[in-house]
C-alpha positions in Angstrom: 37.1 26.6 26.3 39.1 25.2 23.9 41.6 22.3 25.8 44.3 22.7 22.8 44.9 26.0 24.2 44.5 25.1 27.7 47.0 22.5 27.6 49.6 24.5 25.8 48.8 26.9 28.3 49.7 24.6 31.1 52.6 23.2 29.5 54.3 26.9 29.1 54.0 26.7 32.2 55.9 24.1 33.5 58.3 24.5 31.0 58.9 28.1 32.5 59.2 26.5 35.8 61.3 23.6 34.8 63.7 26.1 32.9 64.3 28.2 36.1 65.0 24.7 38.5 67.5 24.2 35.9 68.8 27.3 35.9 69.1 27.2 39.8 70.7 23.6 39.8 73.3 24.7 36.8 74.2 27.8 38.7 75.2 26.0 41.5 77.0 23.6 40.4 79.2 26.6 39.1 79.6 27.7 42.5 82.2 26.2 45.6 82.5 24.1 46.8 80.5 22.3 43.6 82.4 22.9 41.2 85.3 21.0 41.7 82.9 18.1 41.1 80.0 19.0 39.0 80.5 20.1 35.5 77.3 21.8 33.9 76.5 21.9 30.6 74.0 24.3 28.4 70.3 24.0 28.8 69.1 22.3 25.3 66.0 23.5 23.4 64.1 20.0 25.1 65.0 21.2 28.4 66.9 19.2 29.7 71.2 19.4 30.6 73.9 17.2 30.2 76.2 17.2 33.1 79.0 15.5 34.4 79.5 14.4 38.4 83.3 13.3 39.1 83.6 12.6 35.1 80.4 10.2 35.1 77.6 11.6 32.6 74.2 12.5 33.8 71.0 14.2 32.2 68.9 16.7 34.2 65.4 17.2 32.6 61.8 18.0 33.2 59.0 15.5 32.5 55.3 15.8 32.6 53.1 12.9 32.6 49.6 13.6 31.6 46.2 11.3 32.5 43.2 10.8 29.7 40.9 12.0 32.2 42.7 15.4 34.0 45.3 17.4 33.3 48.8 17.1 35.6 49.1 19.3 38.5 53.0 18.3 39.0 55.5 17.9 36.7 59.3 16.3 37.6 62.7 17.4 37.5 64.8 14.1 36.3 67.9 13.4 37.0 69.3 10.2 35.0 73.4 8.3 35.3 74.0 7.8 31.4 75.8 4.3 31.2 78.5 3.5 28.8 78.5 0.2 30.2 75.2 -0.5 30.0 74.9 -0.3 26.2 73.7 3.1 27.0 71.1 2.7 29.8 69.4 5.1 31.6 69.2 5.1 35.3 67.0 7.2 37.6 68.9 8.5 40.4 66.7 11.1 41.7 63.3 13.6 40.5 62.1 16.4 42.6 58.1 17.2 41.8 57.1 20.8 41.2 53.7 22.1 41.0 52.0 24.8 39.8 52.5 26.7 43.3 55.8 27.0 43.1 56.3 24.1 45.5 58.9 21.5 44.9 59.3 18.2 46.5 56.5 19.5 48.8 59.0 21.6 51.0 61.0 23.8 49.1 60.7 26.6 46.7 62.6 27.5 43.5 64.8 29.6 44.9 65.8 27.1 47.9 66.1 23.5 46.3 69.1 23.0 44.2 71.5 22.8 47.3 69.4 19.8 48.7 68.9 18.2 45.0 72.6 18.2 44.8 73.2 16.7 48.3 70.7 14.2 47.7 71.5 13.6 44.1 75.3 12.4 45.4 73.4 10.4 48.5 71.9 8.4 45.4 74.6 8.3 43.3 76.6 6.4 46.0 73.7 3.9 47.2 72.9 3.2 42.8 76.7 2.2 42.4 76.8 0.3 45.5 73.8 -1.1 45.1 74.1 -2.3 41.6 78.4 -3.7 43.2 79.7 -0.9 40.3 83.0 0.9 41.2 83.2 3.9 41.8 86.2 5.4 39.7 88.2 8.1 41.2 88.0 11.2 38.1 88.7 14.2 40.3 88.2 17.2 37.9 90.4 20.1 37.6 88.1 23.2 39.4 88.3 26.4 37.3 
């Protein structure tokens, strides 16, 4: 066994899994009642989307952390509020794991998440800003 291979191996595969949570969170936030809130971007080469939430800037991406001793079994999908304020500071405001069962967050499946990502993505969203005593800016966005 060769554990170059193996690891590449592994990691095609989470980036195939990653690639379709995004997918399923982009698509909808396309959708109503979602989209007269969320804005989506495109899915970049590092697998990851820009995306904007009542015209505040967020990043959606998919991280793997590995351990010298074994490789990861779960890998997470990211969600981070993009500061201007804060000299450009990144801010977790929610991850989702997924595993190589097609499990994610230990109760859902890829085809059943993104509606409760989004739901608790905006549950976080309001307890960061109030925790951290930021405003909240009203930027309603024009629906298409």
């Amino acid at each position: 066994m060769n554990p170059i291979i193996d690891d590449y191996k592994l990691l095609l595969v989470f980036k195939n899994m990653g690639t379709k949570l995004l997918l399923e969170v982009k698509n909808l936030m396309g959708k109503q009642p979602y989209n007269a809130v969320f804005k989506a971007g495109e899915i970049t080469q590092q697998n990851e989307m820009f995306f904007a939430y009542l015209d505040y800037n967020f990043r959606i991406g998919i991280e793997l952390f590995f351990n010298h001793t074994r490789m990861p079994k779960s890998a997470l999908l990211a969600t981070y509020y993009l500061s201007s304020e804060k000299g450009g500071a990144k801010e977790e405001i929610i991850s989702y794991a997924f595993d190589l069962d097609y499990v994610v967050n230990d109760i859902y499946t890829l085809d059943n998440f993104a509606e409760h990502y989004l739901v608790e993505f905006h549950q976080n969203v309001k307890k960061s800003f109030s925790d951290s005593h930021t405003p909240f800016s009203i930027k309603l966005m024009n629906p298409k």
